[in-house]
Structures are given as structure tokens and as C-alpha cells.
N, C-alpha and C positions, 0 to 999 in steps of 0.2 A: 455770379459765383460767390463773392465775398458775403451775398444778403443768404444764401445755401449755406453757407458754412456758419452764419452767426447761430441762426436760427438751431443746427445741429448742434454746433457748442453748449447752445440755451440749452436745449432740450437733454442732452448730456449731463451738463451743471444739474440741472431740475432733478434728475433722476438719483442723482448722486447726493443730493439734497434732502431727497424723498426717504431713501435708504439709509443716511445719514439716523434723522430724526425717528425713524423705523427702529434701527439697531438704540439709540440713547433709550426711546421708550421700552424698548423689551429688557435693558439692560437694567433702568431702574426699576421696572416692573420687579426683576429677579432680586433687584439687591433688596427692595422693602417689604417682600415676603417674612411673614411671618411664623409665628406656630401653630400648626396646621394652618396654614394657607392664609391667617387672616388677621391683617395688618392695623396698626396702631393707628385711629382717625377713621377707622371704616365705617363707612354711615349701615345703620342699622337693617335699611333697603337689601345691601348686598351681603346679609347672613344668609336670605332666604328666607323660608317658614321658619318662623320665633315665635316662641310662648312666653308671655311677662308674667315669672314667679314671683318679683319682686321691686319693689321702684329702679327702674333701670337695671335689670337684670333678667336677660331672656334667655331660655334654650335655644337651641340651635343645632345644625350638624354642617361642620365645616367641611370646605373641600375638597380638602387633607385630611380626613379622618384616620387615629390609628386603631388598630385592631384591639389590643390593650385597652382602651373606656367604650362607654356606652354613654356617657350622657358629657356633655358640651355646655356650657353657661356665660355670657360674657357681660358685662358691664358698659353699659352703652348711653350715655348724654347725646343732647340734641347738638352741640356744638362739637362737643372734644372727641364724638363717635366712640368705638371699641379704646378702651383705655384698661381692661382686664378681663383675661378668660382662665377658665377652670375647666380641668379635664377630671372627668371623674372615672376610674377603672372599674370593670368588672370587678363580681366578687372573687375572691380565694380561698379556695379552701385549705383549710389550716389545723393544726394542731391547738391547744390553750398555751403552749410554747410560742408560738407563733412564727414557727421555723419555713412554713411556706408563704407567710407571707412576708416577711424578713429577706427571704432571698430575691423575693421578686422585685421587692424595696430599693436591694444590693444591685441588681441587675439595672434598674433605670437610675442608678444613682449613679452608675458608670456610662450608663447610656451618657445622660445629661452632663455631664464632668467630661466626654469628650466633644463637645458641642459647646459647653458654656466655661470650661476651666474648672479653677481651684471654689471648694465649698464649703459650707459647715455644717457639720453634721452634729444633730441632738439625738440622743437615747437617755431618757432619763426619767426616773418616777418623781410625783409629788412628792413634796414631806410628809411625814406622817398619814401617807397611802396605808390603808391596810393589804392590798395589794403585793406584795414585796418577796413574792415564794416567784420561783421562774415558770411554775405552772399557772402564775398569774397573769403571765402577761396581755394574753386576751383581753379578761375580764377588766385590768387594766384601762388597757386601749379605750372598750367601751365606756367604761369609766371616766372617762377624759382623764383621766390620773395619770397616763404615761405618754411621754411627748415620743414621737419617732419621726422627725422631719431633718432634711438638708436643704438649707439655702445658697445662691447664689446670688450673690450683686457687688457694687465696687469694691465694698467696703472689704467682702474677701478674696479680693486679685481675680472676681470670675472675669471672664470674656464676653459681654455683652453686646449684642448685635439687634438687630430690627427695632430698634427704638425700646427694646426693653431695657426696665429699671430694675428690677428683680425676680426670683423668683425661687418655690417653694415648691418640694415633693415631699408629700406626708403620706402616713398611713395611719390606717383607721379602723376600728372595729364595728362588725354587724352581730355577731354573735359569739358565741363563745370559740366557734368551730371555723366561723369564716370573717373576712375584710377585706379591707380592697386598699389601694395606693390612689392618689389624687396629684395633679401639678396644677400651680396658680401659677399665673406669669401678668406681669405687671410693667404696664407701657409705663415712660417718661411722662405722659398725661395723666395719670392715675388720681393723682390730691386736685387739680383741677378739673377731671369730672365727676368725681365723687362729692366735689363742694356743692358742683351745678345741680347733681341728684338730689342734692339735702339743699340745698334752698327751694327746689320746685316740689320736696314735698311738705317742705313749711309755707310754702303759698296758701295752703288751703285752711291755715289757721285764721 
């Protein structure tokens, strides 16, 4: 009877053990979730189908995708994995004001501000832009001449979570009539796998 009963305790313990390390794994699976789905350190295997547009730098479609972009890019070393991704939006159509794409701007900048905190927000033309009429601000944009971006990271009290170190919503111009919004978001890894990138493409010097 006592050998019946150790045996069911085991197997008890075991099961409680099992379910134990079941829940921790699911648990940190959820906590190191990322922006759209895809975490800081991820080997380049588990993007899926990638396209290399540039040294360490592939497309991709996450597994979180949101409706708001169409194109996904992430930054990827053989050691330090995913260390920065970049969402790019659909275009908008817009006025030379730039009132529709300005609000959609407004909109994910409150998105993001309740997800990550406090930000900073830039609107501001070059010096000496000739640019500088409000019917400009398109032309602007495409111009590189006017900045329209909010960051978040320590340094502005945001609230950073999944190993990220900062991160940036910009907008940008395609044409006079239309643009689109972008977010970069940058792992704690970022300066060491971008050092990794640029030593392995000065190897072939």
C-alpha cells in the first residue's frame, strides 16, 4: 500500500511539475512579446519569408501584423538577431496642408502614448526652407525640410517594456497630395548589432 501511494504522490508531484514549467513558459512567452509579435534576439529563421534590401536588413510580415502598414523591415545580426524593426504605413491621402495626414499622425501618437507614456513631439521646418507658406507643408515633407516625428525612450519618462530602448513615429511625404506615417522601434541590442553589421561588411575589404 505505502509502495501505491509513493508512486501516485510521484506521479502527482510530476504532473504539478509539468504544469508548473507549462504555465512559467507561457507566462514568459507573453511577457517578451514584442511589437507585432516579434521579439528582441529573434533569429532571422523565425521571421519567415525575408528579402535582404540591405546588409542586415530584411522584409518580412510579422505575425502581428497591423492593418495601418504594408511593408515590415527589421534589422537582424547573426548573433544579437532582431535588434530593430520599422513599420511602414500605407499611403494617405492628403491635402498640400497636410491635414489628413497630420491627424492620422495625431491618432497613433495617442495610440502609442498610451502603450508607451510620456513623448516628444517635433514639428518644425529647416532654416532658411523656402518652404514656409502652410500650403507648403507637403512639399516640405518631401523635401526633407520639415521634421514631423514623436519619440519615446527614458530620457522622456516613456514606459518601455519588451526590451525596447526607444522609439520613433514619423511622417513622410510621397507627393504633393499624399504620405504615409512610419514607427521604428529599437531593442536594447541595437549599437551592438549594428556594430556586428558594419564589421561583417568591412570584412570584404
Amino acid at each position: 500500500m505505502f509502495l501505491i501511494k509513493s508512486v501516485i504522490n510521484q506521479g502527482e508531484y510530476m504532473n504539478k511539475l509539468i504544469m508548473g514549467i507549462s504555465a512559467l513558459c507561457f507566462a514568459s512567452s507573453a511577457f517578451a512579446a514584442g511589437p507585432f509579435g516579434v521579439e528582441q534576439g529573434a533569429k532571422l529563421a523565425s521571421l519567415g519569408e525575408t528579402k535582404e534590401i540591405a546588409a542586415g536588413k530584411y522584409t518580412f510580415t510579422p505575425k502581428k501584423a497591423h492593418p495601418a502598414f504594408e511593408t515590415y523591415v527589421a534589422l537582424v545580426s547573426d548573433s544579437q538577431g532582431v535588434c530593430w524593426i520599422k513599420a511602414i504605413g500605407k499611403d494617405i491621402i492628403t491635402s498640400t496642408y497636410s491635414t489628413e495626414l497630420k491627424s492620422k499622425f495625431s491618432s497613433f501618437e495617442g495610440k502609442l502614448s498610451k502603450v508607451y507614456g510620456e513623448n516628444k513631439k517635433y514639428d518644425y521646418l529647416m532654416p532658411d526652407s523656402i518652404w514656409d507658406e502652410p500650403k507648403d507643408y507637403m512639399p516640405a515633407l518631401i523635401k526633407k525640410e520639415r521634421v514631423l516625428a514623436s519619440l519615446w525612450g527614458a530620457e522622456y519618462n516613456s514606459k518601455m517594456k519588451d526590451n525596447l530602448k526607444s522609439l520613433a513615429l514619423l511622417a513622410s511625404g510621397s507627393t504633393r497630395e499624399s504620405g504615409y506615417i512610419a514607427i521604428e522601434y529599437e531593442f536594447n541590442n541595437y549599437e551592438a548589432c549594428k556594430k556586428e553589421i558594419s564589421e561583417k561588411v568591412d570584412d570584404v575589404l
